[in-house]
C-alpha positions as CSV (number, residue, x, y, z in Angstrom):
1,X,-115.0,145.5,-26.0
2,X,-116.1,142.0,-26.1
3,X,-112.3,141.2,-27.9
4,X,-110.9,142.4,-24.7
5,X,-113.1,140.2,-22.5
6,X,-112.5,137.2,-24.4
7,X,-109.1,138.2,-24.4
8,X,-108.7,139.1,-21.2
9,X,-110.0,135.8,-19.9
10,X,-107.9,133.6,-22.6
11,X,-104.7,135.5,-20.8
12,X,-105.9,134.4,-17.4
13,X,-106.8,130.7,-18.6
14,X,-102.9,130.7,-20.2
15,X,-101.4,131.3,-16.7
16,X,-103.4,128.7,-15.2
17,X,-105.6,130.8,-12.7
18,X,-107.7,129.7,-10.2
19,X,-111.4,130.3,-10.4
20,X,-111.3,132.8,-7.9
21,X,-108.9,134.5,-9.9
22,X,-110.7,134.7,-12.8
23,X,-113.7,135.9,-11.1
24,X,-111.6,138.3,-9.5
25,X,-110.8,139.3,-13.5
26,X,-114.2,138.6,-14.9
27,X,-115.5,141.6,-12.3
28,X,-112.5,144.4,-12.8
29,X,-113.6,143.8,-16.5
30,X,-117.0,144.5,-15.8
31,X,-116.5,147.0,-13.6
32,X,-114.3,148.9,-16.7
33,X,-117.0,148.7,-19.4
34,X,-119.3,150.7,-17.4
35,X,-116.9,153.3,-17.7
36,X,-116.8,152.9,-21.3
37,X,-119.9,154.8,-22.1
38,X,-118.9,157.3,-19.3
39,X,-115.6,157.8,-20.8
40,X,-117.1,158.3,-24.6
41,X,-119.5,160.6,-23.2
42,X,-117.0,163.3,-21.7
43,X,-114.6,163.0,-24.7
44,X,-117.3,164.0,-27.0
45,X,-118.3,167.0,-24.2
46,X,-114.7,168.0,-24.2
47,X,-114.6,168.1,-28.4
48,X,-117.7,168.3,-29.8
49,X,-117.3,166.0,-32.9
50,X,-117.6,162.5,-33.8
51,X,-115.4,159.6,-32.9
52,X,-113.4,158.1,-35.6
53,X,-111.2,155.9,-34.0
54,X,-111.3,154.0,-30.7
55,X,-108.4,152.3,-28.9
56,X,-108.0,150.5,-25.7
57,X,-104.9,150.6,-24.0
58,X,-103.2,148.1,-21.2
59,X,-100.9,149.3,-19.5
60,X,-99.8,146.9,-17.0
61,X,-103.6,145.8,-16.1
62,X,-104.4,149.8,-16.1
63,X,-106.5,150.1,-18.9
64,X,-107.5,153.5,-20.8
65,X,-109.3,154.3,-23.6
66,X,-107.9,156.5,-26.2
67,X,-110.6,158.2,-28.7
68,X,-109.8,160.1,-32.1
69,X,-112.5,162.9,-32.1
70,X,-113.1,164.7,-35.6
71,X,-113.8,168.6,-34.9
72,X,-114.2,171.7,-36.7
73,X,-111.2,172.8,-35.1
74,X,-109.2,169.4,-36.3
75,X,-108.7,166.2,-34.6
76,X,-108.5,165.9,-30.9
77,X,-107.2,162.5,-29.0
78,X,-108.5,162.3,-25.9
79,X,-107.7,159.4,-23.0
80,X,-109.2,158.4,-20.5
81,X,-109.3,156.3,-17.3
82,X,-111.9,152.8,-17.3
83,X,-111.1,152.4,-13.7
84,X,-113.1,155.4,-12.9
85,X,-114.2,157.6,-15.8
86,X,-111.8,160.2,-15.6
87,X,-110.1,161.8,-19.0
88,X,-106.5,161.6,-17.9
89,X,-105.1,163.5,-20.9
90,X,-106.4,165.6,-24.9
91,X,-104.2,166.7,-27.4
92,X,-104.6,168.4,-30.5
93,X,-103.6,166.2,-33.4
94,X,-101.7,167.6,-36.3
């Protein structure tokens, strides 16, 4: 999460924002990672199982995050939302 911070910032810095801008920035981030734990929390309630991969996903400053959970059942990815929590889609994985 931290990589995406830094890099989040070192976009903003490479477009020449304002400060106000990159407060602006520097508090969506924030606001996301407190999803974070949210978002881990329902994927594993969805698919009991443990997490074996995590991804994080811009789409367009929309960020999800995408977790591959190990099951008995198989694997399981489930996404979800950082700007509010929300899994947005699970599939079984082959």
């Amino acid at each position: 999460m931290l990589l995406i911070v830094f890099g989040l910032i070192f976009a903003a810095l490479s477009n020449e924002v304002s400060a106000s801008e990159l407060d602006a920035l520097s508090f969506r981030v924030a606001n996301k990672k407190q999803h974070m734990s949210l978002c881990m929390q329902k994927a594993v309630e969805l698919h009991n199982g443990s997490i074996i991969k995590q991804s994080i996903i811009d789409k367009a400053k929309h960020f999800l995050v995408e977790y591959e959970i190990k099951t008995r059942n198989g694997v399981w990815l489930v996404t979800c939302d950082l700007d509010n929590g929300n899994i947005t889609k699970e599939q079984q994985s082959n």
